[in-house]
C-alpha positions in Angstrom: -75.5 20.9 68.1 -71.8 21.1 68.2 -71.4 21.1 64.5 -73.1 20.5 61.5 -69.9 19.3 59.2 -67.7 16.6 60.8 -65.3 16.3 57.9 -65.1 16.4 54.0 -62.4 13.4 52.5 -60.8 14.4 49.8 -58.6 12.0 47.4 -56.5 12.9 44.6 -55.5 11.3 41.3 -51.5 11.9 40.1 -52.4 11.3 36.3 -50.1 11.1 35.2 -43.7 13.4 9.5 -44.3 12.4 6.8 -41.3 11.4 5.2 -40.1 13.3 2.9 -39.3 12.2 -0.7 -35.9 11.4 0.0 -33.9 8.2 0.5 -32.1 9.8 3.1 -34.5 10.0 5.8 -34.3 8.6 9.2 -37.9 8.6 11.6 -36.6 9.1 14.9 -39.0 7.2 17.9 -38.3 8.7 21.3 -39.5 9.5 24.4 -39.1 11.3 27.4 -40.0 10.7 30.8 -39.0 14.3 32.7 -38.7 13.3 37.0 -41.0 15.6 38.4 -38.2 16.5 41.2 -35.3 17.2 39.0 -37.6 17.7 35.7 -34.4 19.8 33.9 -31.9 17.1 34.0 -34.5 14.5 31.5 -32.8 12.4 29.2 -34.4 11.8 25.7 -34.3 8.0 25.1 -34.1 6.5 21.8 -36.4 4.0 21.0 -35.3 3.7 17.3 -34.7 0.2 16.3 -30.8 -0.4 15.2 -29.5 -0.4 11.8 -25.9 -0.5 10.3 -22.6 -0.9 11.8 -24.0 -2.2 15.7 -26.1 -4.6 13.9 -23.4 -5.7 12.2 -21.1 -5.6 15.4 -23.0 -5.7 18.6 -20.3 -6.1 21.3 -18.4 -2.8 20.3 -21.6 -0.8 20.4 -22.7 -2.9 23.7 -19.3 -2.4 25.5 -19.5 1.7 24.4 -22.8 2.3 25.2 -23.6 3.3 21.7 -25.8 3.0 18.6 -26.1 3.5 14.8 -28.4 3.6 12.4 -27.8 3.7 8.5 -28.4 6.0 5.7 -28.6 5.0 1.9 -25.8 7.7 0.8 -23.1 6.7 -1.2 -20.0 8.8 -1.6 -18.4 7.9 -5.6 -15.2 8.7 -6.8 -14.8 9.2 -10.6 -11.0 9.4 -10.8 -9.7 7.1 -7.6 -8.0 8.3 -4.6 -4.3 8.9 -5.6 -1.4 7.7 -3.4 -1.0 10.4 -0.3 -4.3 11.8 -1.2 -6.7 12.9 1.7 -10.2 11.4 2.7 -11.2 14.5 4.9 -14.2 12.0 6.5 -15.4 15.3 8.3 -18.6 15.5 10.2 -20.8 17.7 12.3 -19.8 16.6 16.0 -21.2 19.8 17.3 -24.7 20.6 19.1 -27.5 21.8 16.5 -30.9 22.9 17.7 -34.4 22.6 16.0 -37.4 23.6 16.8 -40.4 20.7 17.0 -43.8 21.2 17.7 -46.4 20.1 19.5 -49.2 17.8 17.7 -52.3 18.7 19.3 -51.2 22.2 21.5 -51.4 25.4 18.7 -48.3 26.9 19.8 -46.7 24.4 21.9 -43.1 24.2 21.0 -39.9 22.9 22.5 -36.2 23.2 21.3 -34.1 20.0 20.6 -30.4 19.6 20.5 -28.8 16.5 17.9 -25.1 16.2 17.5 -23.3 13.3 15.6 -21.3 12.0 18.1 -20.2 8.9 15.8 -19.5 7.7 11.9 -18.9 5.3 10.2 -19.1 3.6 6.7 -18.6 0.4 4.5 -16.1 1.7 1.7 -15.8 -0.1 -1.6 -12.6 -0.5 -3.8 -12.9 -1.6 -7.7 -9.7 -4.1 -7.1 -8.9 -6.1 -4.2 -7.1 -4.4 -1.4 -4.4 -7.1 -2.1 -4.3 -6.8 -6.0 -3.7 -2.7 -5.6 -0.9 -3.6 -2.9 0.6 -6.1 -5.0 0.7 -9.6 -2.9 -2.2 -11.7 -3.3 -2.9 -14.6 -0.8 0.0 -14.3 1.4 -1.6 -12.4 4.4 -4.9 -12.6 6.1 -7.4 -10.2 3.8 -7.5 -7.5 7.1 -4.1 -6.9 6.7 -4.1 -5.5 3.6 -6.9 -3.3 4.0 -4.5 -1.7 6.8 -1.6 -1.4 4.5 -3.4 0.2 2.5 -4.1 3.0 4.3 -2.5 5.6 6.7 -4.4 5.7 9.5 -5.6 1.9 9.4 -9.4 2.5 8.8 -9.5 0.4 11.8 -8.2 2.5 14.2 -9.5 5.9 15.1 -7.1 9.2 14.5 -7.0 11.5 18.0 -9.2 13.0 19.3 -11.2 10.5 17.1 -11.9 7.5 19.3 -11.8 3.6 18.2 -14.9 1.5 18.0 -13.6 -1.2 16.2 -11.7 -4.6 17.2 -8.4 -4.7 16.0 -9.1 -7.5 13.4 -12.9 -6.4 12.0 -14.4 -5.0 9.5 -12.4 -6.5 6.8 -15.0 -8.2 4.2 -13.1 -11.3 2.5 -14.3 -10.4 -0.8 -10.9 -8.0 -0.3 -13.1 -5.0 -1.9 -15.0 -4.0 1.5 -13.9 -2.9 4.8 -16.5 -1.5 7.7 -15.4 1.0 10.1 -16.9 3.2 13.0 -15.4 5.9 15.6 -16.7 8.0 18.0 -16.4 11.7 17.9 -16.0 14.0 20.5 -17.5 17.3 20.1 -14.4 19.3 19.7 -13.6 16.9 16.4 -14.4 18.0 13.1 -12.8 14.9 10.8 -11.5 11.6 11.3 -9.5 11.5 8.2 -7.4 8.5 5.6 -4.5 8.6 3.7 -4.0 5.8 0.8 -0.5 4.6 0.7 -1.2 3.3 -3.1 -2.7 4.3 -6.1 -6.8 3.7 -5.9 -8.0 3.3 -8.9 -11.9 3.6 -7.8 -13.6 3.8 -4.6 -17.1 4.7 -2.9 -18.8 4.7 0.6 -21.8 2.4 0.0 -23.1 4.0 2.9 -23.5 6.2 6.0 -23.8 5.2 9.5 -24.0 7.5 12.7 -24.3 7.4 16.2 -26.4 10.6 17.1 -27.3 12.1 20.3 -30.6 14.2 21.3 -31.5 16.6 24.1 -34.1 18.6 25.1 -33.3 22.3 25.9 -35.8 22.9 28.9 -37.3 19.3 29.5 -39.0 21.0 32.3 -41.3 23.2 29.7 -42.6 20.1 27.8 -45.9 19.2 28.0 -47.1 15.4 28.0 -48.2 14.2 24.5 -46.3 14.0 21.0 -43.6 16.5 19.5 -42.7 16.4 15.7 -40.1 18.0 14.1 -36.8 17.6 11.8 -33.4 18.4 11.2 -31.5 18.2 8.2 -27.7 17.6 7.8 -26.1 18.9 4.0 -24.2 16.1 2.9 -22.2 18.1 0.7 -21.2 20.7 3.8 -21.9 19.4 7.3 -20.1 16.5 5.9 -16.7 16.1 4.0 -15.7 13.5 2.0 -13.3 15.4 -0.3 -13.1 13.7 -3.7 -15.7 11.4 -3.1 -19.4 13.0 -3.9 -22.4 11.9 -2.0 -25.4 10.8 -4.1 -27.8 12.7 -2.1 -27.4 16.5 -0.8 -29.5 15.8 2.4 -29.7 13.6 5.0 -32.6 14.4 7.6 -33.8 13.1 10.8 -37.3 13.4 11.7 -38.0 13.2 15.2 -41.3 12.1 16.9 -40.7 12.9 20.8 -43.1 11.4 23.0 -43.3 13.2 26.5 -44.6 11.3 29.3 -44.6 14.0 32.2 -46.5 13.2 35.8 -47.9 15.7 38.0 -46.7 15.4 41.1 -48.7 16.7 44.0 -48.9 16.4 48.2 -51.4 17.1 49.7 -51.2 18.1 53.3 -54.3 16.1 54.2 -57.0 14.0 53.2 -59.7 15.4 55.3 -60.3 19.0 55.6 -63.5 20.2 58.4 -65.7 22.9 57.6 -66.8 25.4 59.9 -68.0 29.0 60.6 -65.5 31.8 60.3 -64.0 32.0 63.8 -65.4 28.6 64.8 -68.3 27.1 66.9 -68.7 29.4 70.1 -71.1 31.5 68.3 -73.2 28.4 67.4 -72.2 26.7 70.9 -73.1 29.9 73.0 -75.6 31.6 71.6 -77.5 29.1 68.8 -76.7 31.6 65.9 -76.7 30.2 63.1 -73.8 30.1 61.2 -73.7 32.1 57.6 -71.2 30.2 55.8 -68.9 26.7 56.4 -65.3 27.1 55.2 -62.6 25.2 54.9 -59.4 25.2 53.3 -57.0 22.5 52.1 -53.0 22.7 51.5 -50.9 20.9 48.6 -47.9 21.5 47.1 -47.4 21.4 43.3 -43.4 19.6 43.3 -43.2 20.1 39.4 -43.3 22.2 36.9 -45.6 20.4 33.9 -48.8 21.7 32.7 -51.6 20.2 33.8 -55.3 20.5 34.1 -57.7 20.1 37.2 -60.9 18.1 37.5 -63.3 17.1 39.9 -65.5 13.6 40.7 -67.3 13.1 43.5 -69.4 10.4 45.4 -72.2 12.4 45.5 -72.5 15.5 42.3 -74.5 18.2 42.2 -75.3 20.8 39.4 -71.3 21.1 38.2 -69.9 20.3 42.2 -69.8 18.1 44.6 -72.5 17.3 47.6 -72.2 16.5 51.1 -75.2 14.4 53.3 -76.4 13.6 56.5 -78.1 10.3 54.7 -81.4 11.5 54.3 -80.2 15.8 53.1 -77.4 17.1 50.4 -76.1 20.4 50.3 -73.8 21.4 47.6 -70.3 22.5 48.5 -68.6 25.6 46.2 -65.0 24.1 45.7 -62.5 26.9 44.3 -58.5 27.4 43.6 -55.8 29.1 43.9 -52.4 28.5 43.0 -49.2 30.4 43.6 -47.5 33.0 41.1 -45.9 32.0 38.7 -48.9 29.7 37.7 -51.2 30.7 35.4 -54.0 30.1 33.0 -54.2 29.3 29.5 -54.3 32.6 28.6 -51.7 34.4 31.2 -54.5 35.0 33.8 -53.6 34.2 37.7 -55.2 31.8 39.5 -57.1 32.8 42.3 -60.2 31.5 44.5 -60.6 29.7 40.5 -64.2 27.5 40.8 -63.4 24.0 40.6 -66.2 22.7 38.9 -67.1 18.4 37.1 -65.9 19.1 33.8 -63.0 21.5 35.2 -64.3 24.4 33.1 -61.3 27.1 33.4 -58.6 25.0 34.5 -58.0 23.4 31.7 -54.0 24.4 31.0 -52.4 25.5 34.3 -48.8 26.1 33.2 -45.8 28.1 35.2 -45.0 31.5 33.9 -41.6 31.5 35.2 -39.6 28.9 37.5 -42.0 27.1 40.3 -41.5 27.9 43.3 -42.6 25.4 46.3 -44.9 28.3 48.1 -48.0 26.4 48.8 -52.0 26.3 46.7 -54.9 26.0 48.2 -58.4 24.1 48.0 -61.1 26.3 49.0 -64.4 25.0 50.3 -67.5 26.6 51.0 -71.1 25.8 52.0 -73.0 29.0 51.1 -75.6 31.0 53.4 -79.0 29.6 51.3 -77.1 26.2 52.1 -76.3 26.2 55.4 -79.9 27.4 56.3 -81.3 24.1 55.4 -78.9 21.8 57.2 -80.4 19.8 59.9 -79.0 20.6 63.6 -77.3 17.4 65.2 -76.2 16.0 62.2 -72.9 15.5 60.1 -72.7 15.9 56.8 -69.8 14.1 55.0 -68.9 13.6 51.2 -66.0 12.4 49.1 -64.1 14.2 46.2 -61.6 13.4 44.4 -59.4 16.0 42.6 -57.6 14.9 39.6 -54.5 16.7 38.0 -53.6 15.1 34.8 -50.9 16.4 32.8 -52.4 14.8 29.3 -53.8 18.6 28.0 
């Protein structure tokens, strides 16, 4: 008999808030799709449906690349906005990070960056813009909104950066005018200057562009991250003489992480066989003690996962291989290279690989991946091997599955 194993296949499977009670309150649907090559440059995507100004005005959101959604805050003014007076219109343009947590890992948790990186509003007068500038009917209604004020509302005051087309926004009622602008991060207010006497104004509302990103993409783990921020409407924002008519504006986010594992193999077939081969066998008809074999891959990302094993013929918790008419188990084990580790910190090493995939159930990196290569150890044991028929090959399919859904 020149061996007793031809070959064992092997396959592998890639698996891949309450609101609070608060009118202010935006739920936040995202996602995240981390590449498993370049996991740390993942953008968040926003899958929040559109509200506010770019509903209002598609083509200047469309042409920027941009989106708003609205908030139900006004901003009042009891005693008008006197001629030369200042609407700071400041805002948070700056990076904030939260904390969110995982909803089905205790202890999971990621950090996530917002920043407001555009406003906008629909302000209100009590009179016409032409009755407080004095010439009723003789322009188009635009015009005297921009009259009215130093900086147009229209344009956007450096570093502040226009949205709007040069002729929208005005309402013709003559009371409303909508207005957005984009805002660098270094910008703190985008601010207006009456030319006239306002006897009564208010912002009937509050739209923003916002942007989101994840800290260390590369950390999160596939499933659903909750969490919130909230913005002070009386601090992160300033509206000077005009006072909001709620304190808080918050954004809860639901971050849904869709990570892959991605593995290579360096084979699909590995042959087992004595420690230092067949000549022992071939030579002298000794029986070998044990048939090994082990199997390369490369893990080229840095997601948790879990291992589990199927096979086309199972034993008691592992996998079989046949002749056709006699099975012998095969012990399959692990071992992965530092810095993964176990659940609990442990290191992985010579691990069983079992159906069920008992102990293996949160693999996670302990520090940055490196690209050193894991192994798939196989092993017929002595009791097994002594009840293998001679001239014949036994042969048997598993199929290793690392899924990154823990």
């Amino acid at each position: 008999m020149n061996e007793l194993i031809n070959r064992l296949v092997l396959g592998s499977a890639l698996c891949g808030f309450a609101s609070l009670a608060n009118a202010a309150v935006l739920d936040v649907q995202a996602e995240i799709r981390p590449d498993p090559i370049n996991p740390g440059i993942a953008q968040i995507i926003n899958n929040t449906p559109v509200t506010g100004y770019c509903t209002e005005f598609p083509g200047n959101c469309n042409s920027r690349g941009i989106r708003s959604n609205s908030f139900p805050i006004a901003f009042m003014s009891l005693a008008g906005i006197p001629k030369d007076g200042v609407i700071p219109f400041g805002f948070p343009a700056t990076w904030r990070r939260f904390t969110v947590q995982h909803a089905v890992v205790p202890g999971a948790t990621a950090e996530v960056e917002i920043r407001i990186a555009g406003v906008g509003t629909r302000y209100r007068l009590s009179n016409t813009a032409q009755s407080i500038i004095g010439h009723p009917g003789e322009l188009p209604v635009f015009d005297y909104h921009a009259y009215l004020w130093q900086p147009s509302w229209a344009e956007a005051t450096a570093p502040c950066q226009q949205v709007n087309g040069t002729s929208q926004g005005a309402d013709p009622n003559g009371t409303d005018f909508t207005a957005f602008w984009l805002t660098p991060q270094h910008v703190t207010t985008c601010s207006r200057s009456p030319k006239y006497n306002i006897p009564g104004m208010s912002l009937q509302r509050l739209d923003v562009h916002y942007e989101l990103r994840a800290v260390r993409p590369e950390q999160l783990i596939t499933g659903d991250y909750q969490g919130s921020y909230t913005y002070s409407t009386r601090g992160d924002f300033d509206m000077g003489a005009l006072t909001p008519n709620d304190a808080a504006m918050t954004f809860n986010l639901n971050l849904a992480v869709k990570q892959d594992v991605n593995v290579k193999m360096s084979a699909d077939s590995v042959a087992l066989a004595p420690k230092g081969g067949w000549m022992e066998w071939i030579n002298h008809g000794r029986r070998p003690e044990k048939l090994l074999g082990d199997l390369r891959f490369f893990i080229l990302t840095s997601t948790p996962f879990k291992m589990d094993l199927s096979c086309s013929q199972a034993g008691t918790g592992t996998c079989l291989i046949s002749n056709g008419s006699h099975d012998v188990p095969v012990d399959i084990s692990v071992s992965l290279p530092s810095p993964w580790v176990d659940g609990t910190g442990q290191p992985v090493v010579r691990r069983p690989l079992t159906i069920g995939g008992a102990g293996l159930e949160h693999l996670m990196p302990a520090g940055s991946p490196t690209r050193e290569p894991s192994l798939l150890h196989f092993e017929v044991p002595k009791d097994s091997v002594a009840t293998m028929h001679d001239d014949s090959s036994y042969r048997g399919t598993v199929n290793i599955t690392f899924d990154s859904d823990i």
